[in-house]
N, C-alpha and C positions, 0 to 999 in steps of 0.2 A: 379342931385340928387345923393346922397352917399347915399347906401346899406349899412344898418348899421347890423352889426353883430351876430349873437346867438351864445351863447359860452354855452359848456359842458364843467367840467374839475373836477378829482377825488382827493380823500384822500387813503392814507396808512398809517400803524404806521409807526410811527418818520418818517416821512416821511412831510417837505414845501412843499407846491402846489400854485401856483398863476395863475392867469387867463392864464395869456401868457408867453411862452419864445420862443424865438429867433430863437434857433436850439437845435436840441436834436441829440448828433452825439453817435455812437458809439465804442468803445476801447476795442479794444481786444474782450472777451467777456464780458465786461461790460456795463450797462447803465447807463447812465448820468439820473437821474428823473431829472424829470417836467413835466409840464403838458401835460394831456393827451387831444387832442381836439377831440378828437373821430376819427371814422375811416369810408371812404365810407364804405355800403354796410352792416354795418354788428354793434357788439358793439364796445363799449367805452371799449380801453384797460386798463389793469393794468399794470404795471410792478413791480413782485413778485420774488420768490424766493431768495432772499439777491440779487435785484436788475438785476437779469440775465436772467431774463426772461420776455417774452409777453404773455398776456393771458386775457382774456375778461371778463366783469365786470357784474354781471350775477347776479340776486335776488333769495335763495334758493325757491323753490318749499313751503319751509315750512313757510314761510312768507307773503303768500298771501292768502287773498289782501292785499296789502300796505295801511296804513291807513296813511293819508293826513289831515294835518290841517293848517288855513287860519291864518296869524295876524287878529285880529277884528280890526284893523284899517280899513282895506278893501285896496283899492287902492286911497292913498294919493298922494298930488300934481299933482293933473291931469289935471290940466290947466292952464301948465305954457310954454308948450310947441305952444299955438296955438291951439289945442282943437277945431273943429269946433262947438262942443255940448255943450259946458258949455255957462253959462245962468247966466250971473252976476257973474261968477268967481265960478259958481259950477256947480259940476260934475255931469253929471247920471247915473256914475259906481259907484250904488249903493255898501255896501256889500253882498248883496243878490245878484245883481245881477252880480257880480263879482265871488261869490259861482258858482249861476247858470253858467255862464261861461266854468271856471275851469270846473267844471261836465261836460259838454258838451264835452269838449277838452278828460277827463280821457275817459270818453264813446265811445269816437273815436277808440279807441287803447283797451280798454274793449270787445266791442263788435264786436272783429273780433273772429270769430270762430275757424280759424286757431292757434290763439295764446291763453296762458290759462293766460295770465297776467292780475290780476283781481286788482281795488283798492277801498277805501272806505272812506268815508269823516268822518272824526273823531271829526269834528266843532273846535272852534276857539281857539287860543293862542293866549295869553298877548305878546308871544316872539316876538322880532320885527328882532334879527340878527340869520342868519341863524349859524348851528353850530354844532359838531358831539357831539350830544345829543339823538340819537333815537328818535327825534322829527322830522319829517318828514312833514318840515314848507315850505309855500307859503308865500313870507311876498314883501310887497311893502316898509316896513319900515325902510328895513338894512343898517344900518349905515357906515357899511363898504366900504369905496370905493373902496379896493384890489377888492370887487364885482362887481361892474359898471363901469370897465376904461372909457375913453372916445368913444363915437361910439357902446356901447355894449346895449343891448335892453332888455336882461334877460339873468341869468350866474345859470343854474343849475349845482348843485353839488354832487358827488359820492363818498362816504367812500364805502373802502373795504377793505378786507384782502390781507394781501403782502404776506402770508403764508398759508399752510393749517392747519386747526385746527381742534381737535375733540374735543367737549364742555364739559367739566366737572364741578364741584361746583366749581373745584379753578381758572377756566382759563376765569369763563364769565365774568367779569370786562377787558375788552380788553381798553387798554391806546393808544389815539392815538394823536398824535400833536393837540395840541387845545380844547382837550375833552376826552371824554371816552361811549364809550356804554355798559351795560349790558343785556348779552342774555336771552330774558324772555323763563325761562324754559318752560312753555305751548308751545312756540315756539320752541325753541331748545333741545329735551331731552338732559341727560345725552348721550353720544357716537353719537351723530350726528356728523359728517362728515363734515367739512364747508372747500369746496375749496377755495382757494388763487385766489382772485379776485370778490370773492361773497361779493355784495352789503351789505351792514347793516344798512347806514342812507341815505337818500335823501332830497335835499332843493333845493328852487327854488328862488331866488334873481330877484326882478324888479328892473329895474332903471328909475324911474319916473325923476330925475332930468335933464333927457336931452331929456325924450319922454313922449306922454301922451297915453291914449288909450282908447280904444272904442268898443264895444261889436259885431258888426256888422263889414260886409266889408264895407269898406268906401273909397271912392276917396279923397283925401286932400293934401294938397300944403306943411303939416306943417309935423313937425315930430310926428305926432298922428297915430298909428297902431294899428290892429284889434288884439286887447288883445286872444279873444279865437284862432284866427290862430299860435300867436307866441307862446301860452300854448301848441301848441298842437307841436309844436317841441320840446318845451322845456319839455313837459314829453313824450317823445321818449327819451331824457337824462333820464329822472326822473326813466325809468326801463332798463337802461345801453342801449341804439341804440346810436349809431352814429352820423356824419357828413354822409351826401351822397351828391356826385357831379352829381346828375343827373340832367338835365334842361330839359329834352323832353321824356316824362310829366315832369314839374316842382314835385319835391319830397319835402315832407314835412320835412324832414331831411335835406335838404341841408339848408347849414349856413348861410345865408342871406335873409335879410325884404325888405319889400316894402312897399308904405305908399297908395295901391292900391287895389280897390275890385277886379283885379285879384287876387292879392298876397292874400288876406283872401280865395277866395274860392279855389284857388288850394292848400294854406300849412292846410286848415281843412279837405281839403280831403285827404284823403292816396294814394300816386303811390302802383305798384305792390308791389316796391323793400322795401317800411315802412312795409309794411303787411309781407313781405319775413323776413325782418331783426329781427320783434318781431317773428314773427313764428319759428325762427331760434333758437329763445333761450328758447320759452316757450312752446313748441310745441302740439297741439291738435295731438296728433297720427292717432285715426283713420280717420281726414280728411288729411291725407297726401297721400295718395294711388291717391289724386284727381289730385295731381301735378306731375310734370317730375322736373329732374335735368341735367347734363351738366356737364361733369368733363373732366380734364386735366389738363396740366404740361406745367406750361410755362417753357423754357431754353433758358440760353444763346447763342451766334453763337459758333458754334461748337458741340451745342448739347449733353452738358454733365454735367455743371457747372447750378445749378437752378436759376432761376431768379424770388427772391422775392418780396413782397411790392409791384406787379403791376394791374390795375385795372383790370378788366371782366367783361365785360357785355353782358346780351344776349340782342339783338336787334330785335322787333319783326318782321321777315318779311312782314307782312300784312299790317302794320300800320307804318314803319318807329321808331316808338319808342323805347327805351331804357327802359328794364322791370326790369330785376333784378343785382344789381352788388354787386361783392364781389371784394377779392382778392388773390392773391397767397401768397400759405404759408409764414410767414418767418422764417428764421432758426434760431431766437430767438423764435421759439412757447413753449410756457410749454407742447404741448401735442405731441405723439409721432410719428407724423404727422412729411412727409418729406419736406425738404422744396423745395419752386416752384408747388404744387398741387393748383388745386382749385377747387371750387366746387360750380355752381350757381346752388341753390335750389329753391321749391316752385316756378315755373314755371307753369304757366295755361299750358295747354296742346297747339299744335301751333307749327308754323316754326320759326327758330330764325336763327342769323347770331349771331358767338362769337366776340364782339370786346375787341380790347384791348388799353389798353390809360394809361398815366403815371402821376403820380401827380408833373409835372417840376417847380421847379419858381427859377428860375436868379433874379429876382426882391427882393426880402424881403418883408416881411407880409404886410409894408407901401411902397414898390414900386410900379412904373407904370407899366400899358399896361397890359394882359388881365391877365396874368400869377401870378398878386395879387389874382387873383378869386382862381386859381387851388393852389395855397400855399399849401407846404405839411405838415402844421406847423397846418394849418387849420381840420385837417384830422385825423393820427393815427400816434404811433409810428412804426409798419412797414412800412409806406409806404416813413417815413420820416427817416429811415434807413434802406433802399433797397438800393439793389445791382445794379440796374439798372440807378435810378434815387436822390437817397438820397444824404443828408447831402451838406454842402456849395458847393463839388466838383466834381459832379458828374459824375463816368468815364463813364458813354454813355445819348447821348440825344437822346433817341428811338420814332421813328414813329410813329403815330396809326398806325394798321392795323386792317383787318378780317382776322378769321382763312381761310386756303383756303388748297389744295392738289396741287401739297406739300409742304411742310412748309419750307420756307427756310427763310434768315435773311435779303433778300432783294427783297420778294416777294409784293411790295406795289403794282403792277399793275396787281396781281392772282386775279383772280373769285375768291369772296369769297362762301364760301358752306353753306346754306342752310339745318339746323339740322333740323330733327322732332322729338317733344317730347311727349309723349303721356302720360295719366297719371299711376303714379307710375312705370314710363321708369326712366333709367339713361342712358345719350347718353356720352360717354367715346369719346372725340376727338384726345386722343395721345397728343402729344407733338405741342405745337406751340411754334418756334423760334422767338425772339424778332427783330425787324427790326430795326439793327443798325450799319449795314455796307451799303457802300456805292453800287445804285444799279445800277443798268446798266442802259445805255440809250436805250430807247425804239430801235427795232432792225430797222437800215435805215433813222433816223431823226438825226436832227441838233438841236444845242444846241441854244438859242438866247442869254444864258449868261446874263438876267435880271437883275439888279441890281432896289433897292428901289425907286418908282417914277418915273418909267422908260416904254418906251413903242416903239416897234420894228416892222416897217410894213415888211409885208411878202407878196410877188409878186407869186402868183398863175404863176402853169406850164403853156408854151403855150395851147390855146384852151381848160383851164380850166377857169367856173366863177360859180360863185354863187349868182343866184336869192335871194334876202333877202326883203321882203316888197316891192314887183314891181318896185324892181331897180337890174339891173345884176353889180356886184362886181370882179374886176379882183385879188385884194389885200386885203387882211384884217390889222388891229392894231392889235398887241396882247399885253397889256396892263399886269403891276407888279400885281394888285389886282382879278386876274381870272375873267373877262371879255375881249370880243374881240369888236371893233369897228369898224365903217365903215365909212371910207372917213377923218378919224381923228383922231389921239392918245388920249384918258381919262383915263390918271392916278390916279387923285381923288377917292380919296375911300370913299369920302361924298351920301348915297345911293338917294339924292337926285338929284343927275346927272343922275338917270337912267332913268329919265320922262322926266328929263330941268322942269325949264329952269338953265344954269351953276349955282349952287350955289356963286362961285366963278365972276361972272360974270352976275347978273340979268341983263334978256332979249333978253339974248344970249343963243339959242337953243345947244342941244346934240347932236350927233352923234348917228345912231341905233347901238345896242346893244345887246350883249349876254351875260347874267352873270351864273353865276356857282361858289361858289355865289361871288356875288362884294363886298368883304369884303377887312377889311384893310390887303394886306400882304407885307412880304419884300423876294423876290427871292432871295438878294445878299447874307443874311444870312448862315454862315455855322449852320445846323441844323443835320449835323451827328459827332458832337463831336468828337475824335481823328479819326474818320473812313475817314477822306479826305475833298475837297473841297468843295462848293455850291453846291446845288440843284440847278436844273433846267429845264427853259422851253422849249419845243422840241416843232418841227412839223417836216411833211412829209407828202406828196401825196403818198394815195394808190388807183392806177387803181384797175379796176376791169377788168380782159379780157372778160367776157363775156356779161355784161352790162354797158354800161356808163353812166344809170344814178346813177351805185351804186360810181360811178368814188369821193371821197371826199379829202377831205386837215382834216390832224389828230393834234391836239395841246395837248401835254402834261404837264399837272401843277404837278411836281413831289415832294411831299416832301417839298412843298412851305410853309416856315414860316410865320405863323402866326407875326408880326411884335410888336416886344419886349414879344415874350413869344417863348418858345418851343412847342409849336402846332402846325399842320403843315395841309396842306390838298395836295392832289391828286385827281385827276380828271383830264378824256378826254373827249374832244369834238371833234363831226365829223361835218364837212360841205359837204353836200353830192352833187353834180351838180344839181341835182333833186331839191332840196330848203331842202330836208330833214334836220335837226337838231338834233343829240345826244349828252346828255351829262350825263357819266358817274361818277359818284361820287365814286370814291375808300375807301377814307375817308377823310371826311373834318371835323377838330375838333374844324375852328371857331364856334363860338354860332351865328355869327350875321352875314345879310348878304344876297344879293338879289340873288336869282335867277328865272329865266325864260328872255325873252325878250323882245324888246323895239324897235319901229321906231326911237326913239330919236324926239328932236321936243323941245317946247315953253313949252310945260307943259300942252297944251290945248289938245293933240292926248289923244283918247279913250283907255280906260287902263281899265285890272278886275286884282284883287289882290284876290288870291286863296290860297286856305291851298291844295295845292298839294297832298299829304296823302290822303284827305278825294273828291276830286272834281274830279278827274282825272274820267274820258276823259271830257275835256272840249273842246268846240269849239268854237273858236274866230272870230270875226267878221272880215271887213276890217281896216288894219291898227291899228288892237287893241293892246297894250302892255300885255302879261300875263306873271305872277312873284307873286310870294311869298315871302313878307319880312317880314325874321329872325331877330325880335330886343333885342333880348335875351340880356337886359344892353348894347344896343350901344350905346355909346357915344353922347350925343348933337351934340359936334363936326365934326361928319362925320353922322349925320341925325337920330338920332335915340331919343326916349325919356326914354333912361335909365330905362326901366323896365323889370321885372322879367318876362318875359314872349316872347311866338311864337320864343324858340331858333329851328335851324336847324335838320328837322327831315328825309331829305332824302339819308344818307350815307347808300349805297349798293344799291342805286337804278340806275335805267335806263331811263333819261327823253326823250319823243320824238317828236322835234313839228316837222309838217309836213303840207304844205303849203296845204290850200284847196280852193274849189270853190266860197267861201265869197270874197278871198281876204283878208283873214285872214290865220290861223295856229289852227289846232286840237294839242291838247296837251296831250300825254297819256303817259303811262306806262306799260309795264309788270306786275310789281312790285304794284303798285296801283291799278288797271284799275279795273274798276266793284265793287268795296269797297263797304259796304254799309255804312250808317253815325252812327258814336260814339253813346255814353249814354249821353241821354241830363241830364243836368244838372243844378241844382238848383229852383229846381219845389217850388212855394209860392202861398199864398191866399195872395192877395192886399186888400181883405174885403170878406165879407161871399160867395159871389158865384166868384168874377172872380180870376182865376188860370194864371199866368205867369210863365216862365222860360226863360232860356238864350237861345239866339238864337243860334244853330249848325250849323257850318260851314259842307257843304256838304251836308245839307238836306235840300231838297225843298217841305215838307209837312211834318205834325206829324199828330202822330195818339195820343189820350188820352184812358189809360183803367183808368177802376176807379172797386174797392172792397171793401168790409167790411173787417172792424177789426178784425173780429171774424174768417174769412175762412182762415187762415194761418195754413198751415198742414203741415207737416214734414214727409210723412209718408214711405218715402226711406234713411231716415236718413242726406244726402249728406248735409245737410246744408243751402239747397233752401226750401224755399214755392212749394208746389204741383203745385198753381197756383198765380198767381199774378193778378186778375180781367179781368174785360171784357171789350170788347171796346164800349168806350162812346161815343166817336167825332173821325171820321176819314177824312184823303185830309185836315188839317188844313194850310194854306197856312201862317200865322203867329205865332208866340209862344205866345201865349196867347188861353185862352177857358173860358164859363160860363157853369158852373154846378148850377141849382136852387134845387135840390135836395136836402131833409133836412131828415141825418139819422133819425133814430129812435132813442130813449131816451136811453142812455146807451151804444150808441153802436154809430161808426163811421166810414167814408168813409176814404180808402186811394186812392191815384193816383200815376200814373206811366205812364210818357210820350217818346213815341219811334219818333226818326225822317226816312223820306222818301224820296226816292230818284230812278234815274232808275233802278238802282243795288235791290233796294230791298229794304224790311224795316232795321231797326238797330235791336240793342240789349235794354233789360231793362233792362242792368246793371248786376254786380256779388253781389250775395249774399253774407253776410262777411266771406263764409267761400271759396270763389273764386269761387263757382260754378255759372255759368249762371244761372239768373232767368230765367225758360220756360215762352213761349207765347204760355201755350195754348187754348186760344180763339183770335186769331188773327184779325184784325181789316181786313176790306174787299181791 
């Protein structure tokens, strides 16, 4: 399957813009325009000031709501693509209900409380090409293919000021490439203010000639995609947001489709960091006291020179996810802001870890291997000229890391720290040095010198071995792709070797196994740009003098490239004499990718396939495999089905299996352990009484409350309902329930389903202005 595209890209006066270019370098202090593809975390830049500056593309306050109008075409040619709904060669995306849609998607992004971005439907236009006209068009009809290159799925579009302007009778006629807008005085008084880079028109270009669409999540083979999901990225353009590279939760801003009813229900719903990005620019004030922030200074080694254009993100401890990212200043900012600062905002209250990660690609926007995904081309003009990582040659290929004490430029294997932020906190972390010298090798280990495809047995000290699955081990494999094997090198990085039977080989069993995770990488890779040689895989025996069975054999993935991208992970793993197993995730920045363990076998051994995050402590049977596969887009090729979805959510964590009295391996975590289960999600009537939702991974019973329409009270301001109903069904052992209950005339039932588990019950979700909906009447 190819992940086909969403594209944002602006206007200025006199100023060409085309969907895409190549690279955008910068000279001296000047910029090169082109387009802008937006930027993680945050908006859609401009570049203003006669060209020298960066500054973010923003709708006055005095302009809302946005009013929005439809072609009356509706959505033409919708089933040419394969279409699983069309019915004789016609459509069911009506234009009502293509309307309806759209509303749906604006509503999304409307009704968050946090943000004051309001819009309004203004009904249909004859215009079919979109165009800077202060028409503020949705059109399926644009004729223009500069709109639709090949592979692009919808191309929303941004005019703005390159300048600042203060509005007068003689300056509202603003001339810009292609068009012209006049500022409607009821909008704009006389002396209004209009900053350099404030939005003025918005359009929204479909390309029906190489996709069709459909109103619902839908599974499909073809290239037919759920219309209201890709609206709702593509107006996150429509009021200046971003590109965002987040995968875990999948964000509704990040630049790529799916032709999947995952990909519809998680790009219509909002991650933290969409709800951060519009709150960032339209801000509700008084619920901002609700959130925490997170500030710091990235620099360069040495500790002096600022290091811009690089990502942030806070990662929540609790859950493993990735909540809000921005990035550090650049010193192209029009504002007076230094550069290398940053600042993640709108933060639920919570413990985070800071990471940080780079927008690398050696590849080119149509190059291979993973590093077409992260294109900095795809993203913003700071990030695609930083000082770190930008333009065709970039002088350092930097690390992920977590922040950690203290911060030094070759700290990949620090504890990282663990911030709290509490609401209306800001937690100042200092300076974090970028990780792009070369680091030391772990203190007393050997280097194995891995090269790509490769795999190195390692002969455990005298009178050391390791119990693995009721067979004692004198040697381990240690294997290019972060897994270890037993009794046999497995370089394959196809994730279907972790079960057997060989891919490579049907009928021919596996080797047992340990992954962390068993992703594609290459070790021979130099992955620290001018800072020296390869990265590398280490081990060492560390006794223990006072217990032997703490006695273990230590393996370090340092640094290990990610193979054809600059991505890299780190991670240790310990074998303990005991049978115990740890494995330490520093930071691993593939997406895709097995971890947990394996007997290895035929393909027929008992195996549970676990969301880690949310199941931890699990107990496994005899001989069972436990593993969590990250398929965040892996490839057919090495076992995966290319979909947007379950990328890797345990970097900063501590995994720990530990052989039990089954005959099997308990699996826990510090870091996880006692969770309770997420907000379930996607609650439906199938017909007048019976109620379904998606089943939740991690909980082993729900509870249903149910309430009227009418009890939604506000009466602390915060943004929540007082209460959110009582409980109607509790111990549900499936996702599904009957309610025969039939409100009264005028008046209606809502629901609201929490799941359960030993830990405890979950949540019913945040209200949209981030505050936790109370439970209180809790189910028994």
């Amino acid at each position: 399957m190819t992940h086909r595209r969403l594209v944002c890209r602006t206007v200025a006066p006199r100023c060409d813009r085309r969907p895409f270019v190549a690279t955008l370098l910068l000279l001296s202090a000047a910029i090169a325009l082109g387009i802008t593809l937006a930027r993680a975390g945050g908006n859609i830049e401009a570049v203003v000031n006669g060209n020298t500056k960066i500054t973010d593309s923003v709708w006055s306050p005095l302009a809302l709501p946005i009013p929005w109008r439809i072609n009356g075409q509706g959505v033409i040619n919708n089933c040419n693509n394969g279409n699983p709904l069309c019915v004789g060669g016609v459509s069911p995306l009506t234009l009502q209900r293509a309307i309806d849609g759209l509303t749906s998607a604006f509503n999304t992004w409307q009704n968050l409380q946090t943000s004051r971005i309001t819009f309004t439907f203004a009904g249909t236009s004859s215009q079919t090409n979109i165009g800077v006209d202060n028409v503020h068009l949705i059109t399926w009809a644009d004729t223009n293919s500069n709109n639709c290159p090949s592979g692009v799925v919808a191309t929303t579009t941004n005019t703005h000021l390159a300048a600042d302007l203060t509005v007068t009778a003689s300056n509202r006629h603003v001339v810009f490439p292609g068009g012209a807008i006049d500022l409607d005085p009821a909008t704009y008084p006389d002396g209004t203010i209009l900053k350099a880079g404030t939005i003025l028109d918005a359009d929204m270009a479909w390309c029906p000639a190489g996709n069709d669409y459909v109103d619902a999540p839908l599974d499909t083979t073809t290239s037919t995609l759920d219309m209201v999901a890709v609206a709702t990225h593509e107006l996150g353009h429509f009021h200046g947001l971003s590109h965002s590279s987040l995968v875990s939760p999948y964000a509704t801003m990040l630049p790529f489709v799916d032709v999947t009813v995952d990909y519809g229900n998680q790009a219509r719903t909002l991650s933290q960091d969409d709800i951060a990005a519009s709150s960032r620019y339209y801000p509700e004030t008084s619920l901002a006291g609700n959130f925490g922030s997170i500030i710091g200074r990235l620099l360069l080694p040495g500790g002096t020179t600022a290091a811009d254009g690089v990502s942030v993100t806070a990662f929540n401890r609790a859950t493993g996810e990735m909540t809000v990212q921005v990035f550090s200043v650049s010193r192209f900012t029009l504002s007076t802001a230094l550069p290398g600062p940053f600042t993640i905002d709108w933060l639920p209250p919570g413990d985070y870890y800071v990471g940080v990660e780079y927008f690398d690609s050696t590849t080119g926007m149509n190059g291979g291997g993973d590093d077409d995904w992260w294109d900095n081309n795809r993203f913003n003009l700071t990030i695609l000229n930083s000082n770190v990582s930008g333009g065709a040659n970039p002088p350092f290929i930097a690390r992920p890391e977590f922040y950690s004490i203290p911060e030094t430029s070759t700290d990949d294997l620090a504890d990282q720290v663990a911030l709290t932020v509490g609401g209306g906190q800001t937690v100042d972390v200092g300076s974090i040095i970028i990780n792009t010298d070369a680091p030391p090798a772990p203190t007393g280990a050997t280097a194995l010198h891995l090269s790509n495809s490769t795999t190195a047995q390692v002969t455990f000290p005298a009178g050391f071995s390791f119990p693995f699955f009721g067979r004692s081990w004198t040697s381990v494999f240690v294997n290019d792709n972060a897994n270890l094997t037993f009794g046999a090198g497995a370089t394959f990085s196809h994730s279907g070797s972790f079960l057997g039977p060989d891919p490579n080989q049907p009928g021919v069993p596996v080797p047992p196994r340990i992954a962390f995770p068993l992703s594609d990488l290459d070790p021979g890779i130099d992955n620290r740009g001018q800072s020296g040689g390869a990265l590398d895989v280490f081990w060492k025996f560390v006794p223990d003098g006072t217990d032997p069975r703490n006695d273990r054999m230590e393996f370090t993935y340092l640094g290990i490239p990610v193979t054809l991208t600059t991505k890299s992970c780190t991670a240790v793993v310990r074998l303990f004499r005991s049978g115990r197993i740890e494995i330490q995730n520093r930071f691993v920045s593939a997406w895709w990718g097995i971890t947990g363990i394996s007997p290895g076998g035929d393909g027929t051994e008992p195996f549970a396939q676990i969301d880690i995050t949310r199941q931890l402590p699990y107990s496994g049977s005899a001989g069972q495999a436990i593993f969590e596969h990250f398929e965040f887009a892996q490839p057919a090729s090495v076992g995966g089905a290319n979909n947007l979805r379950h990328a890797n959510d345990t970097n900063g964590s501590l995994l720990v299996f530990a052989p039990n009295a089954q005959g099997g391996y308990d699996f826990s975590s510090p870091n996880f352990v006692n969770l309770r289960p997420g907000e379930v999600l996607n609650q439906v009537f199938n017909d007048a009484t019976h109620l379904g939702w998606d089943a939740l991974a991690g909980a082993s019973a729900y509870n249903v409350y149910r309430g009227g329409l009418g009890s939604f009270m506000d009466t602390d301001g915060d943004g929540a309902a007082d209460s959110y109903g009582s409980c109607l069904d509790a111990g549900l052992s499936s996702p599904a329930d009957t309610d025969a209950a039939t409100p009264a005339a005028g008046t209606g039932f809502f629901y609201l389903v929490t799941g359960r588990n030993p830990a405890g019950e979950g949540t019913l979700g945040q209200a949209s202005s981030g505050v936790p909906r109370p439970n209180t009447a809790p189910c028994p």
